[in-house]
N, CA, C and O atoms as a Maestro MAE file, in Angstrom:
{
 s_m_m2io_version
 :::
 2.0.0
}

f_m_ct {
 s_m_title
 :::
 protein
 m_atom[284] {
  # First column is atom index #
  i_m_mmod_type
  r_m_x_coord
  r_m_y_coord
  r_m_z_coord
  i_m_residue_number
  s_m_chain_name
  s_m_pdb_residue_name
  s_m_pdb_atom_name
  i_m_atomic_number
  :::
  1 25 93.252 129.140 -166.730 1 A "UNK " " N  " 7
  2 3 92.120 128.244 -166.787 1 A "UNK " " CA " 6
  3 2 91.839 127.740 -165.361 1 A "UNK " " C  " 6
  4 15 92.624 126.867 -164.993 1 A "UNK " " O  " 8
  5 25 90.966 128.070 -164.547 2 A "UNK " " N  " 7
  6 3 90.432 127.674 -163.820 2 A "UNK " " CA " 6
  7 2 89.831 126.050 -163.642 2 A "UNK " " C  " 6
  8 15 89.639 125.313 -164.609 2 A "UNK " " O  " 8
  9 25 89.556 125.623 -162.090 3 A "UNK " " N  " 7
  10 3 89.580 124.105 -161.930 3 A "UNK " " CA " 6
  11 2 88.428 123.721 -162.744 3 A "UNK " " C  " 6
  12 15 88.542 122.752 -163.494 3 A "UNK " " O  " 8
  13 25 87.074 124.524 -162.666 4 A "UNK " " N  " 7
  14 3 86.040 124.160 -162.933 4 A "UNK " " CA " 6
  15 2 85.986 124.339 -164.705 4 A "UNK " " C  " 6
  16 15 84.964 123.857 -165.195 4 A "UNK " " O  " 8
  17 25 86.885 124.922 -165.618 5 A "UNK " " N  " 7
  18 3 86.921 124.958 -166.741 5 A "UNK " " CA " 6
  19 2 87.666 123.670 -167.215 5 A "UNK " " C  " 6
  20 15 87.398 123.299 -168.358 5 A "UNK " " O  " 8
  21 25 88.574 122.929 -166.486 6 A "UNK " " N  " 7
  22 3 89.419 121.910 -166.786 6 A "UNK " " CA " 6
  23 2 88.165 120.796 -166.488 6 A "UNK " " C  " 6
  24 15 87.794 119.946 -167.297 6 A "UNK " " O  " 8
  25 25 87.623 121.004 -165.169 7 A "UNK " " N  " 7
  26 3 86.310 119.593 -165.185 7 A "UNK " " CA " 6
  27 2 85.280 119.253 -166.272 7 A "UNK " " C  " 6
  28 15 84.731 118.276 -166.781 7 A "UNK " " O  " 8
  29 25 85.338 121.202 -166.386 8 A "UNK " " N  " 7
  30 3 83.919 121.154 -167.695 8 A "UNK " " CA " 6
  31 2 84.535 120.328 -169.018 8 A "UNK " " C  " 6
  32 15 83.794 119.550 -169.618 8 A "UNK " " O  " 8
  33 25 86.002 120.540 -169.472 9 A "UNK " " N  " 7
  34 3 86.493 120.237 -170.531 9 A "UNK " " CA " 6
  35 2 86.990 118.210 -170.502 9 A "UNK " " C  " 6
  36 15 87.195 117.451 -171.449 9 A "UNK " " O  " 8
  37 25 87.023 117.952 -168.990 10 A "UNK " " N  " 7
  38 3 87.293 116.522 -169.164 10 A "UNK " " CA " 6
  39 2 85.884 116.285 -169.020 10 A "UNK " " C  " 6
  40 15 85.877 115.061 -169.147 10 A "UNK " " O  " 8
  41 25 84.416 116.691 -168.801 11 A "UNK " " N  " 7
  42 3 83.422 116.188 -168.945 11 A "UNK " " CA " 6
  43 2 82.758 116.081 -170.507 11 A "UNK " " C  " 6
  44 15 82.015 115.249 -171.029 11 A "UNK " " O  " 8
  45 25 83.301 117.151 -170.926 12 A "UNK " " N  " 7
  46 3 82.983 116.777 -172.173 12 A "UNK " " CA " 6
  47 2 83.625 115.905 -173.171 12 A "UNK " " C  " 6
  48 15 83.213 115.566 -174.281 12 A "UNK " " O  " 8
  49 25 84.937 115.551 -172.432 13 A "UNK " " N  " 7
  50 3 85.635 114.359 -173.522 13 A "UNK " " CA " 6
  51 2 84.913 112.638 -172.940 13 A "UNK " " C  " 6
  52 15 84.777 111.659 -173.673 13 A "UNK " " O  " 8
  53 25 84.604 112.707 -171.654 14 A "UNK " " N  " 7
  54 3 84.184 111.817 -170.807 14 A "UNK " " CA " 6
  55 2 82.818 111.550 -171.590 14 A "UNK " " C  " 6
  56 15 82.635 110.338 -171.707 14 A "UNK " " O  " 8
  57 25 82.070 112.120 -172.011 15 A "UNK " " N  " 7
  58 3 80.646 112.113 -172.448 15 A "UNK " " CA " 6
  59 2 80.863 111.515 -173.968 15 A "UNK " " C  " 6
  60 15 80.273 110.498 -174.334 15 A "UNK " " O  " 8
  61 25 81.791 112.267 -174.839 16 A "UNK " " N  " 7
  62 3 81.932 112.036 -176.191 16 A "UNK " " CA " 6
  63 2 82.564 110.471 -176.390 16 A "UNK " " C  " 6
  64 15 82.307 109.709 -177.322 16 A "UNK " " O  " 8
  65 25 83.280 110.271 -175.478 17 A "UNK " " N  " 7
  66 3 83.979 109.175 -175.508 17 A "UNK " " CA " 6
  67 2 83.029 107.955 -175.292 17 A "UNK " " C  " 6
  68 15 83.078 106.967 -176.024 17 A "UNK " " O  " 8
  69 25 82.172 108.078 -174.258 18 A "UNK " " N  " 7
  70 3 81.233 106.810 -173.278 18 A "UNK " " CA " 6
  71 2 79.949 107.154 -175.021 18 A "UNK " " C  " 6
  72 15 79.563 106.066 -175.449 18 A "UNK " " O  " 8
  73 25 79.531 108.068 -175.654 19 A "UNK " " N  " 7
  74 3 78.696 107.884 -176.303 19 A "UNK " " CA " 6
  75 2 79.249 107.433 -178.148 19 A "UNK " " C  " 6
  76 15 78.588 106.796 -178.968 19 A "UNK " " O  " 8
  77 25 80.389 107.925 -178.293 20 A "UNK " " N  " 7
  78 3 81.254 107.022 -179.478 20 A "UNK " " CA " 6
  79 2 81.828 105.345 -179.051 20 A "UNK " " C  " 6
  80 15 82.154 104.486 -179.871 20 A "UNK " " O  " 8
  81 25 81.831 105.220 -177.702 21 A "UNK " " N  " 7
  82 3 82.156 103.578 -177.740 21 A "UNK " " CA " 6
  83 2 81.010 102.531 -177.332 21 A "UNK " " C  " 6
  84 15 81.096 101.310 -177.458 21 A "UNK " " O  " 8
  85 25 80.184 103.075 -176.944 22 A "UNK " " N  " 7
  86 3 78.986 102.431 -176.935 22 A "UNK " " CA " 6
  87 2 77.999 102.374 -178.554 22 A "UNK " " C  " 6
  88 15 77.796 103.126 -179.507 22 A "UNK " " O  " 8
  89 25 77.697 101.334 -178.220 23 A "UNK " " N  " 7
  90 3 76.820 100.722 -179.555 23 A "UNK " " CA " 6
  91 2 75.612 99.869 -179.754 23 A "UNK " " C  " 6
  92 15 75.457 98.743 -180.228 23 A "UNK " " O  " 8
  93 25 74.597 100.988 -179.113 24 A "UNK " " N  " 7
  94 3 72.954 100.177 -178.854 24 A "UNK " " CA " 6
  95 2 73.044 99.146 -179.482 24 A "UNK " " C  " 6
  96 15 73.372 98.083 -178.954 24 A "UNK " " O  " 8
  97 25 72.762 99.285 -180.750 25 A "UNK " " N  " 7
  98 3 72.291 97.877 -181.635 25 A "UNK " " CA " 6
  99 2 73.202 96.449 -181.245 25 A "UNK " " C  " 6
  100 15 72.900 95.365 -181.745 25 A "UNK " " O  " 8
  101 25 74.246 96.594 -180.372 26 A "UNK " " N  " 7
  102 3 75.324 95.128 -180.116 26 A "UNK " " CA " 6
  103 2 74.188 94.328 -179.278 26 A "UNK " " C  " 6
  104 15 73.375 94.873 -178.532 26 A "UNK " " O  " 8
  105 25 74.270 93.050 -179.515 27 A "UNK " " N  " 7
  106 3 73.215 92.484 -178.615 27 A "UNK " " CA " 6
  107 2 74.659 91.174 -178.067 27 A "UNK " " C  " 6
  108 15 75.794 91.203 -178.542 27 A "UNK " " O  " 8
  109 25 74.243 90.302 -177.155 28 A "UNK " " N  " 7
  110 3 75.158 89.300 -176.539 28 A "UNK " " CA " 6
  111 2 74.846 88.287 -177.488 28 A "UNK " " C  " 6
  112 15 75.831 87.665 -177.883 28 A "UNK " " O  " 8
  113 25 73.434 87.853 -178.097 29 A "UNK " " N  " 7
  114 3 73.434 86.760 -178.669 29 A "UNK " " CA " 6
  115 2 73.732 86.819 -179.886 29 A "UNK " " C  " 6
  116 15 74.461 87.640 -180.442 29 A "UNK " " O  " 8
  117 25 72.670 85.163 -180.719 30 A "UNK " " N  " 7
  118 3 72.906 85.115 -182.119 30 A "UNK " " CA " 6
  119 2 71.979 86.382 -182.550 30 A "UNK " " C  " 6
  120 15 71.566 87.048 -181.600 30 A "UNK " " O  " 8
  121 25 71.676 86.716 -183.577 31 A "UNK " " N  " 7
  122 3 70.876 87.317 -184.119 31 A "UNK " " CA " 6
  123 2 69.729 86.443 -184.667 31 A "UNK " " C  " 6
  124 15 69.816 85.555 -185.515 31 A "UNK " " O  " 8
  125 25 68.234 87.037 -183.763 32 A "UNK " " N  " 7
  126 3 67.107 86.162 -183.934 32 A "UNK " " CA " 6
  127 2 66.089 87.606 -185.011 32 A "UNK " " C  " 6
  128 15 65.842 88.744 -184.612 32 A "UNK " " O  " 8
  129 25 65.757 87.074 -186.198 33 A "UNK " " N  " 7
  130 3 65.108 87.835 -186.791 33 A "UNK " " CA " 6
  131 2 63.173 87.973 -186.309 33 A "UNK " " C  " 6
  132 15 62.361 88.465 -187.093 33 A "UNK " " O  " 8
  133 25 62.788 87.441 -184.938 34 A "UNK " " N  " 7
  134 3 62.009 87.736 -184.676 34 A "UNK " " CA " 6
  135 2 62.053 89.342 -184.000 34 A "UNK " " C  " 6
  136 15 63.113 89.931 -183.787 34 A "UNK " " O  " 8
  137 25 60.878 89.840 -183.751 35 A "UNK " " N  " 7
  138 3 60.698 91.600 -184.082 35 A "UNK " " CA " 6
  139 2 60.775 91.856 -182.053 35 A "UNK " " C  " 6
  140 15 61.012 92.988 -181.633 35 A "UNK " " O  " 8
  141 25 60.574 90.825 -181.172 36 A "UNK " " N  " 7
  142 3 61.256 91.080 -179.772 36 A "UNK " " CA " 6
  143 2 62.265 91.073 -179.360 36 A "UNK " " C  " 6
  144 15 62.432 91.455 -178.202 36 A "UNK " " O  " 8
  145 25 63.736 90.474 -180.429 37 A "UNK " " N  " 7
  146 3 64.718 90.468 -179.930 37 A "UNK " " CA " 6
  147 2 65.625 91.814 -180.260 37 A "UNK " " C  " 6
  148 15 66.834 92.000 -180.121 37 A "UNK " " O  " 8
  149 25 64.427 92.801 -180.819 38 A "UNK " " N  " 7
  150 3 65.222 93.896 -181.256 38 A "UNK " " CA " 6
  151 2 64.439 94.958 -179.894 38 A "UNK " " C  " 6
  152 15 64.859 95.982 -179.356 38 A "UNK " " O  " 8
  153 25 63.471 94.358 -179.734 39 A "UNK " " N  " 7
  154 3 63.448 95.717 -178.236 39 A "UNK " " CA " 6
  155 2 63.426 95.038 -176.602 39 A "UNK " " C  " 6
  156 15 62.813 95.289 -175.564 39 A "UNK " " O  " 8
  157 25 64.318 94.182 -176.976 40 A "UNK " " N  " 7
  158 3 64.955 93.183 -175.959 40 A "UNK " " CA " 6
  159 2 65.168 94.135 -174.677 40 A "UNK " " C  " 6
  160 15 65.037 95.311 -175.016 40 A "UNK " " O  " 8
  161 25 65.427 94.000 -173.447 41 A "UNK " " N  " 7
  162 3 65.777 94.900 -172.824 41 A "UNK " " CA " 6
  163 2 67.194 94.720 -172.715 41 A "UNK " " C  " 6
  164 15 67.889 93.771 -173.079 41 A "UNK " " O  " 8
  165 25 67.650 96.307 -171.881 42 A "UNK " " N  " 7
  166 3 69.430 96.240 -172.238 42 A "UNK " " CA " 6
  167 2 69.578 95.538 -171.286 42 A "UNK " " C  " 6
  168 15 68.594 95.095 -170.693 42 A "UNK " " O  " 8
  169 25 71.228 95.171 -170.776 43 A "UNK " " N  " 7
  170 3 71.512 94.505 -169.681 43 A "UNK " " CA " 6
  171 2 71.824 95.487 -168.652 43 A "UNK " " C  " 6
  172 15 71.497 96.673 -168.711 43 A "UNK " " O  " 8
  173 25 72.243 95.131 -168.041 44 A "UNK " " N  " 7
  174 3 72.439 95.763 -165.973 44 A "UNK " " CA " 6
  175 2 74.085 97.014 -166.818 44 A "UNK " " C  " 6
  176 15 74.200 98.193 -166.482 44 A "UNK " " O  " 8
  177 25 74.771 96.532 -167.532 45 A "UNK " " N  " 7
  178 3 76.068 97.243 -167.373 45 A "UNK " " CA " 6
  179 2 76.034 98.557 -169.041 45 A "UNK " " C  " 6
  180 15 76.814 99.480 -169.278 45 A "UNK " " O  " 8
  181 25 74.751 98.050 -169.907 46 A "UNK " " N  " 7
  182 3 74.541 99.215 -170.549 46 A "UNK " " CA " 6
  183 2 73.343 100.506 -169.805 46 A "UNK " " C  " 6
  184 15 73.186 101.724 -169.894 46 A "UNK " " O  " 8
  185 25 72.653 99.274 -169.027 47 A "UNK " " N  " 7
  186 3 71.857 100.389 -168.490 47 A "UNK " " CA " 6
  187 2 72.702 101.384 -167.257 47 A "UNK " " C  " 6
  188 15 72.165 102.425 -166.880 47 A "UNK " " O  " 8
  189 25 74.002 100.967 -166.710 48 A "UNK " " N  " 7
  190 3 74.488 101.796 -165.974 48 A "UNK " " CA " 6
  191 2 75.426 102.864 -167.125 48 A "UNK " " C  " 6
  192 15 75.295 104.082 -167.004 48 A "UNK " " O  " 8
  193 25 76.088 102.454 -167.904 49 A "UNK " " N  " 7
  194 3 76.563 103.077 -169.096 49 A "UNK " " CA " 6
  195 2 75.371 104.781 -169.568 49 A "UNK " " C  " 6
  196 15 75.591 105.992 -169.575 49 A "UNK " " O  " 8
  197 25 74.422 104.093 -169.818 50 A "UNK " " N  " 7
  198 3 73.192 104.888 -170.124 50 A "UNK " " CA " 6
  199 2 73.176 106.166 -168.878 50 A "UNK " " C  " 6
  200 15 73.178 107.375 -169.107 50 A "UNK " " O  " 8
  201 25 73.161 105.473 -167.477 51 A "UNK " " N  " 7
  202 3 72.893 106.315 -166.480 51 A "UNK " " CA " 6
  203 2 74.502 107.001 -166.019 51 A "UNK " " C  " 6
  204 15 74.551 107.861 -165.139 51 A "UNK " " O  " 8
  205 25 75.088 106.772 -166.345 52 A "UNK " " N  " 7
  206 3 76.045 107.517 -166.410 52 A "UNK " " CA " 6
  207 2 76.345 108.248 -166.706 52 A "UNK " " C  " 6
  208 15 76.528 109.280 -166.060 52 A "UNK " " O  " 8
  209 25 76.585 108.012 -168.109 53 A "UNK " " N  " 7
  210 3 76.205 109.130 -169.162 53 A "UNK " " CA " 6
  211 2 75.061 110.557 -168.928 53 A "UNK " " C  " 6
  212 15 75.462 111.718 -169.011 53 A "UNK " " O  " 8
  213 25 73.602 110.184 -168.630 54 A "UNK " " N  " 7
  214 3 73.035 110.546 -168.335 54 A "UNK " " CA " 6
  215 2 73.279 112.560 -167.041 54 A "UNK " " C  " 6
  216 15 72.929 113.734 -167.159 54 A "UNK " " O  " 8
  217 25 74.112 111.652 -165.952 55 A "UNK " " N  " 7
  218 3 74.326 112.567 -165.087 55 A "UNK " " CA " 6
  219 2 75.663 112.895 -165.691 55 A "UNK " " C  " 6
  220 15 75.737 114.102 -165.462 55 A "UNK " " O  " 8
  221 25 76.649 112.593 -166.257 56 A "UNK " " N  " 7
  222 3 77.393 113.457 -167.052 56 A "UNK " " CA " 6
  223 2 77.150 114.510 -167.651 56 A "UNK " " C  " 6
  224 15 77.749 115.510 -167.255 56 A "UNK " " O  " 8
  225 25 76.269 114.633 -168.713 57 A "UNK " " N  " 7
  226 3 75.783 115.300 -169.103 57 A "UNK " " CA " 6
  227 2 74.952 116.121 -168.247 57 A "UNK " " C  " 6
  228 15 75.037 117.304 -168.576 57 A "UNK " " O  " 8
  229 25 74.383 115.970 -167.524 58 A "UNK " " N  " 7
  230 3 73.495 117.093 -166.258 58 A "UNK " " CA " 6
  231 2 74.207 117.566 -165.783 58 A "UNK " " C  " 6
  232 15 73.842 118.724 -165.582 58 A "UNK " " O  " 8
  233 25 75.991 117.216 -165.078 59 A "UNK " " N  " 7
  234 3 76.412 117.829 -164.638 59 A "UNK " " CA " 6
  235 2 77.308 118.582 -165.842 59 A "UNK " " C  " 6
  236 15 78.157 119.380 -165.444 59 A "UNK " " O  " 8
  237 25 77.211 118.437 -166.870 60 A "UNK " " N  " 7
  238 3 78.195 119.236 -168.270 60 A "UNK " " CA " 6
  239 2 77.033 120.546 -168.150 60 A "UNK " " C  " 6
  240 15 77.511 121.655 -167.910 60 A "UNK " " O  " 8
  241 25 75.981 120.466 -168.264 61 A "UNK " " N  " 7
  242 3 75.226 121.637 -168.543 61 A "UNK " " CA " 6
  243 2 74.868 122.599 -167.399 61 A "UNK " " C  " 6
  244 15 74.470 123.742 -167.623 61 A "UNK " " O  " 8
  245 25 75.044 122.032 -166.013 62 A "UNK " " N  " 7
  246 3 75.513 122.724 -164.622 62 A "UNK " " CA " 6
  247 2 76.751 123.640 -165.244 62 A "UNK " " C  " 6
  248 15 76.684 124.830 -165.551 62 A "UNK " " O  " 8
  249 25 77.781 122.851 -165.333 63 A "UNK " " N  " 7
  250 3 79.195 123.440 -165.327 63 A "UNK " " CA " 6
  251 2 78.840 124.428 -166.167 63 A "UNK " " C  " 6
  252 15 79.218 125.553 -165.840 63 A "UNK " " O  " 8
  253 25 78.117 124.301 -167.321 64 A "UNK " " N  " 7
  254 3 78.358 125.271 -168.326 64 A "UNK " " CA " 6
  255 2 77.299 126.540 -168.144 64 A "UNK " " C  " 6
  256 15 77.605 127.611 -168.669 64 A "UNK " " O  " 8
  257 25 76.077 126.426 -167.414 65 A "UNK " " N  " 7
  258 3 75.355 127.530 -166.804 65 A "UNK " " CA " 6
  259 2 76.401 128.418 -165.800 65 A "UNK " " C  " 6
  260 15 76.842 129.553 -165.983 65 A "UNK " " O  " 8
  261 25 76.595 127.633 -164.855 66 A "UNK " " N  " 7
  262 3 78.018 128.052 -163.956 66 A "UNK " " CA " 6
  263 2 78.504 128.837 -164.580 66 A "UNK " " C  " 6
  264 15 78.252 130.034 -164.438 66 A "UNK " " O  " 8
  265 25 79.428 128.318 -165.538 67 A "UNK " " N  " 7
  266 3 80.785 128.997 -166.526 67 A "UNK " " CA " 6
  267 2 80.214 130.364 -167.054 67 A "UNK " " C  " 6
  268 15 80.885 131.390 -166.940 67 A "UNK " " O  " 8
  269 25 78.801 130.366 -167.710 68 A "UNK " " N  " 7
  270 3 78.504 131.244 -168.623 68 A "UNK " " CA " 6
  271 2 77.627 132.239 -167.586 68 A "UNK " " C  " 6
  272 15 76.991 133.072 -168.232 68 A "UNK " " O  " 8
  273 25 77.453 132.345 -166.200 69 A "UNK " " N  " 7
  274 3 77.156 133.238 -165.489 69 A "UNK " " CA " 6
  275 2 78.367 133.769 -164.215 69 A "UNK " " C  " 6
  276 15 78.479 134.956 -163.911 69 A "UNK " " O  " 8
  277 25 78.882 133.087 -163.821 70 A "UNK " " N  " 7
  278 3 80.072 133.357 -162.969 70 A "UNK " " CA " 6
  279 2 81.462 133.514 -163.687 70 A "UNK " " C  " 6
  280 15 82.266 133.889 -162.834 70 A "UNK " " O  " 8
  281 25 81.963 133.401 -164.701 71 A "UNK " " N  " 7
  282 3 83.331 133.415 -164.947 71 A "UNK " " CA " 6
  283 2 83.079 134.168 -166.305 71 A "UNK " " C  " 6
  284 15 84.028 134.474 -167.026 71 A "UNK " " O  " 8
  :::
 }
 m_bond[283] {
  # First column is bond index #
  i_m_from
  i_m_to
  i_m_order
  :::
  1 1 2 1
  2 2 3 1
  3 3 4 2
  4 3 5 1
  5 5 6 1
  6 6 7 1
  7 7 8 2
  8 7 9 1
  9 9 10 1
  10 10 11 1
  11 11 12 2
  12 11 13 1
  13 13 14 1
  14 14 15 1
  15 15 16 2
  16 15 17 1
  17 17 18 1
  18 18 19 1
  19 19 20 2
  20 19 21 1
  21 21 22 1
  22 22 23 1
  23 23 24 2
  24 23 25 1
  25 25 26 1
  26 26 27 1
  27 27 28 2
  28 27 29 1
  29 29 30 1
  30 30 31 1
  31 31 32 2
  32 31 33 1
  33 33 34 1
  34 34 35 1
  35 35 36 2
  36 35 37 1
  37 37 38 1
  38 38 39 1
  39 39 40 2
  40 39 41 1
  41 41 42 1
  42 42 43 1
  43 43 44 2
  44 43 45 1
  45 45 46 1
  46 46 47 1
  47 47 48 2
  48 47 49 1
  49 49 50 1
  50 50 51 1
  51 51 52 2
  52 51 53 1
  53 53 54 1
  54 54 55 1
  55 55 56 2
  56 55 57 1
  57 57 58 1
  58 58 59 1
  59 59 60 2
  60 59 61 1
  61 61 62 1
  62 62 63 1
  63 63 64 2
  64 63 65 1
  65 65 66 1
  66 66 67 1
  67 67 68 2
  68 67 69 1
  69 69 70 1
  70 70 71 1
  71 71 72 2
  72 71 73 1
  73 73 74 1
  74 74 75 1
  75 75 76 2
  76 75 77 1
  77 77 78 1
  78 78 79 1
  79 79 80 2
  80 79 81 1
  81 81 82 1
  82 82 83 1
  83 83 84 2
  84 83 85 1
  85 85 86 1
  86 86 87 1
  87 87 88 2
  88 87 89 1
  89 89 90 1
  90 90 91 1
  91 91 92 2
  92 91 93 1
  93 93 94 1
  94 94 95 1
  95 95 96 2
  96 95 97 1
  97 97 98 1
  98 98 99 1
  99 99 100 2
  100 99 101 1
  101 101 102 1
  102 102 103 1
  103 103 104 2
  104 103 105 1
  105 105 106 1
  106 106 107 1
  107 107 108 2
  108 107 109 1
  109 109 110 1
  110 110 111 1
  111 111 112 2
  112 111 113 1
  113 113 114 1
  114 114 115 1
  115 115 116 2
  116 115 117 1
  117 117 118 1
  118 118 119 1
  119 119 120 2
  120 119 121 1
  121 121 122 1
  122 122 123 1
  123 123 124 2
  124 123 125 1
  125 125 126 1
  126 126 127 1
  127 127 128 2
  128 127 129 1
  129 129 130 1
  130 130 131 1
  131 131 132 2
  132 131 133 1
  133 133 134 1
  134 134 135 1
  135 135 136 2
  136 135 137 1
  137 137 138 1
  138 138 139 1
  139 139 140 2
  140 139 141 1
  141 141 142 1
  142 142 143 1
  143 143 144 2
  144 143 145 1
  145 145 146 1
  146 146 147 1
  147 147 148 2
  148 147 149 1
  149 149 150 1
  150 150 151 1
  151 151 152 2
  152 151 153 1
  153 153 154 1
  154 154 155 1
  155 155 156 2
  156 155 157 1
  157 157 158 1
  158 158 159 1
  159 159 160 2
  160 159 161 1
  161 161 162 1
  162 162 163 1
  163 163 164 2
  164 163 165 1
  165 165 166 1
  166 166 167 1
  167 167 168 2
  168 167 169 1
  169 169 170 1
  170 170 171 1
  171 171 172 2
  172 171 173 1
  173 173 174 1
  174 174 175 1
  175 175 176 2
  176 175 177 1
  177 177 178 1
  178 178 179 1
  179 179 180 2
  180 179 181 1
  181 181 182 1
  182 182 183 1
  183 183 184 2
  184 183 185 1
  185 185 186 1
  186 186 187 1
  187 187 188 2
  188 187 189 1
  189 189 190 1
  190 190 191 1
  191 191 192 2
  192 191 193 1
  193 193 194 1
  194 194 195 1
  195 195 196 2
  196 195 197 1
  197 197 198 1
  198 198 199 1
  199 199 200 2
  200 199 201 1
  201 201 202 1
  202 202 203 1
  203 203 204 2
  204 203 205 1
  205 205 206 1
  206 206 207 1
  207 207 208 2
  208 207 209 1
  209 209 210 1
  210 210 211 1
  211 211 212 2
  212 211 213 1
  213 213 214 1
  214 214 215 1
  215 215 216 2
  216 215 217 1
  217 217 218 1
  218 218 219 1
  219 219 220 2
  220 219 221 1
  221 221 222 1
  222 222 223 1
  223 223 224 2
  224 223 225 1
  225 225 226 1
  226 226 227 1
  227 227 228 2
  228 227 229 1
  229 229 230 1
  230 230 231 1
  231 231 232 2
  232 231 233 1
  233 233 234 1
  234 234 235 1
  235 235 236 2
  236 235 237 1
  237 237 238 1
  238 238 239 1
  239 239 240 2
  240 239 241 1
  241 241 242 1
  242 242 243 1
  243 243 244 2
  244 243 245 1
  245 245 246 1
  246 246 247 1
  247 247 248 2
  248 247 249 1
  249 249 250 1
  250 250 251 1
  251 251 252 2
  252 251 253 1
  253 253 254 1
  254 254 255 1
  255 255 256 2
  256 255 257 1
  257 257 258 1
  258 258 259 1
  259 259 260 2
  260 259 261 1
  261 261 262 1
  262 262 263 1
  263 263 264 2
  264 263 265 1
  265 265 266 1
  266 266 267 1
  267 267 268 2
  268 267 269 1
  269 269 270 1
  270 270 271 1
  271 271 272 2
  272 271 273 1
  273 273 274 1
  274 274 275 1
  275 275 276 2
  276 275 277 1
  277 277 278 1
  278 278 279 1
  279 279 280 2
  280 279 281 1
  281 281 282 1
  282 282 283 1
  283 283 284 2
  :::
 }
}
Protein backbone atom coordinates (compact mmCIF):
# COMPACT_ATOMS: atom_id res chain seq x y z
CA UNK A 1 0.00 0.00 0.00
CA UNK A 2 1.44 2.97 -1.05
CA UNK A 3 1.67 6.60 0.89
CA UNK A 4 -0.96 8.13 -1.19
CA UNK A 5 -3.44 5.05 -0.69
CA UNK A 6 -2.96 5.32 3.22
CA UNK A 7 -3.81 9.41 2.84
CA UNK A 8 -6.71 8.55 0.54
CA UNK A 9 -7.95 5.99 3.26
CA UNK A 10 -7.34 8.44 6.42
CA UNK A 11 -9.22 11.07 4.25
CA UNK A 12 -11.96 9.22 4.01
CA UNK A 13 -12.31 8.31 7.72
CA UNK A 14 -11.45 12.15 8.37
CA UNK A 15 -14.54 13.19 6.21
CA UNK A 16 -16.98 10.42 7.62
CA UNK A 17 -16.08 11.24 10.99
CA UNK A 18 -16.24 15.49 10.78
CA UNK A 19 -19.76 14.72 8.84
CA UNK A 20 -21.28 11.95 11.57
CA UNK A 21 -20.25 14.39 14.52
CA UNK A 22 -21.49 17.39 13.33
CA UNK A 23 -25.18 18.25 13.70
CA UNK A 24 -26.71 21.26 11.63
CA UNK A 25 -29.91 21.48 13.41
CA UNK A 26 -27.80 22.11 17.18
CA UNK A 27 -28.30 25.74 17.69
CA UNK A 28 -26.39 27.58 21.03
CA UNK A 29 -29.66 28.93 22.25
CA UNK A 30 -33.17 28.32 23.71
CA UNK A 31 -35.31 27.14 21.05
CA UNK A 32 -37.37 30.17 19.59
CA UNK A 33 -40.33 28.82 17.49
CA UNK A 34 -40.20 31.89 15.33
CA UNK A 35 -39.41 30.73 11.45
CA UNK A 36 -35.71 33.07 11.55
CA UNK A 37 -34.23 31.27 14.19
CA UNK A 38 -34.21 28.24 12.05
CA UNK A 39 -32.18 29.89 9.10
CA UNK A 40 -30.16 31.72 11.64
CA UNK A 41 -26.74 31.94 10.35
CA UNK A 42 -24.05 29.30 11.49
CA UNK A 43 -21.32 30.47 13.73
CA UNK A 44 -17.48 31.22 12.77
CA UNK A 45 -16.41 27.41 14.08
CA UNK A 46 -19.31 25.43 12.10
CA UNK A 47 -18.70 27.47 9.22
CA UNK A 48 -14.93 26.46 9.38
CA UNK A 49 -16.12 22.76 10.15
CA UNK A 50 -18.24 23.15 6.82
CA UNK A 51 -15.04 24.49 4.99
CA UNK A 52 -13.07 21.94 6.00
CA UNK A 53 -14.85 19.39 5.27
CA UNK A 54 -15.44 20.91 2.09
CA UNK A 55 -11.60 20.74 0.84
CA UNK A 56 -11.43 17.31 2.34
CA UNK A 57 -13.48 16.06 0.24
CA UNK A 58 -11.86 17.94 -2.99
CA UNK A 59 -8.86 16.66 -2.00
CA UNK A 60 -10.58 12.78 -1.43
CA UNK A 61 -11.73 12.99 -5.08
CA UNK A 62 -8.08 14.33 -6.33
CA UNK A 63 -6.60 11.33 -4.50
CA UNK A 64 -9.04 9.11 -5.98
CA UNK A 65 -8.76 10.42 -9.81
CA UNK A 66 -4.93 10.08 -9.00
CA UNK A 67 -5.39 6.47 -7.63
CA UNK A 68 -7.73 5.37 -10.45
CA UNK A 69 -5.34 6.72 -13.30
CA UNK A 70 -1.75 6.29 -11.97
CA UNK A 71 -1.69 3.23 -9.70
Amino acid sequence: MTLVEKVWILISFLISFIILSTDPKSSNGAWDSQLSTIFASASDSQKFITQLNWVLIAIFFLITLSLSYFI
